[in-house]
C-alpha positions, 0 to 999 in steps of 0.5 A: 500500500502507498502513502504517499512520498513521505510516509513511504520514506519513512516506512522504508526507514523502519526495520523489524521490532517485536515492539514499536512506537508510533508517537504523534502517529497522526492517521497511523499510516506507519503503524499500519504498515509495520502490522500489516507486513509482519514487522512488528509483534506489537505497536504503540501508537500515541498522540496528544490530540483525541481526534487524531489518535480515534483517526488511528484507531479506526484505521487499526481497529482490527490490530487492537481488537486482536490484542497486537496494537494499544493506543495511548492518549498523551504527550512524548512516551508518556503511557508507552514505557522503554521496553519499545525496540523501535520508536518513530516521531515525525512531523514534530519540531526538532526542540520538540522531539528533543524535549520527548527525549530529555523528559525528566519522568519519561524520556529516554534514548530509543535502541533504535528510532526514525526521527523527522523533524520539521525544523531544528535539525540542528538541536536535535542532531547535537543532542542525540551525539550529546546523549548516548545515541548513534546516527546511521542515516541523516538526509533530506528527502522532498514531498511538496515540501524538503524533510530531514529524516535521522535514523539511528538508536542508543550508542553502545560498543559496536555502534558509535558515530564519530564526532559531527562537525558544526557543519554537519551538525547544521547541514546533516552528515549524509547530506554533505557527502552524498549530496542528495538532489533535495538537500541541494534544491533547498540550499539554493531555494535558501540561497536565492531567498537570501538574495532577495532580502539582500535586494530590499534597499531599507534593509538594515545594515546588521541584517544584512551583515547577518544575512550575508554569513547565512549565505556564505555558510550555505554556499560552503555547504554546497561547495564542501559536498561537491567536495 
């Protein structure tokens, strides 16, 4: 069954997992497909807001009838507990995901997690570096809009990610690598904004000077990826 190109991606992303959380499943298209094509024993799938957890649960009624998904009402892992072996959060703020996470009562690192956040990539790359986790795959992918996805789980001996840079802290590792047609795309939609701004004659002079970094930085990504 096809989702559509993001939630195709993300599916894509998974792996098997006797148990998995869906946390702000949203429509609980991703819950389904783990179910559906045996990749899971059993799901988790929770969301803040009533109307859109009773969306997931009608779609998955018959998953929950048979005892193999629950559904929790509730913010972060609030309700779902750490015994989960694969955790996805999507289309949440980074400072968001990074407030799930680093919850005091509930947070905790996930052995392995599809992460995709809609801002604040940043944020929450250097957090997960910063608190135990491991990256395998941190890219931008596009559907209408450009997306950052960050796969990976809890760090141990076997699986350690070396040190970020800031660059790759604020542009993605993968992406300046590989350099993906859409993390390209969006650097020069950036860039060309930029330009715009940089044409407005009543623009003050700190914007500009602040303006003009953004741009640099952003071409120096593009330059190092080539690289």
């Amino acid at each position: 069954m096809a989702y559509g190109k993001r939630i195709d991606t993300l599916c894509s992303l998974l792996e098997r997992a006797e148990v998995f959380a869906d946390i702000g499943c949203d429509h609980g298209y991703c819950t389904e497909y783990m179910l559906r094509n045996g990749l899971c024993d059993r799901a988790i799938f929770s969301d803040i807001s009533k109307g859109s957890l009773a969306k997931a649960e009608k779609l998955l009624a018959q998953f929950v009838k048979a005892g193999r998904a629950t559904s929790v009402l509730g913010d972060g892992f609030f309700g779902v507990g750490k015994e989960v072996d694969e955790v996805l959060i999507a289309g949440m703020g980074g400072a968001e995901i990074v407030s799930i996470l680093s919850d005091t009562k509930t947070g905790f690192i996930p052995k392995r997690f599809v992460f995709q956040p809609m801002h604040d990539s940043e944020k929450l790359r250097r957090y997960l570096l910063e608190n135990g986790a491991y990256i395998e795959r941190d890219f931008t992918f596009e559907d209408g809009k450009f997306y950052d996805v960050i796969v990976g789980g809890r760090a141990d001996a076997t699986r350690q990610t070396a040190a970020y840079t800031d660059d790759e802290y604020e542009f993605g590792r993968e992406n300046l690598a590989a350099l993906p047609q859409a993390f390209v795309k969006r650097t020069e939609k950036q860039i060309a904004n930029i330009d715009k701004y940089l044409a407005v004659s009543a623009l003050g002079e700190n914007s500009r000077v602040e303006l003009n970094e953004r741009k640099k930085r952003l071409q120096g990504a593009l330059r190092r990826a080539v690289k």
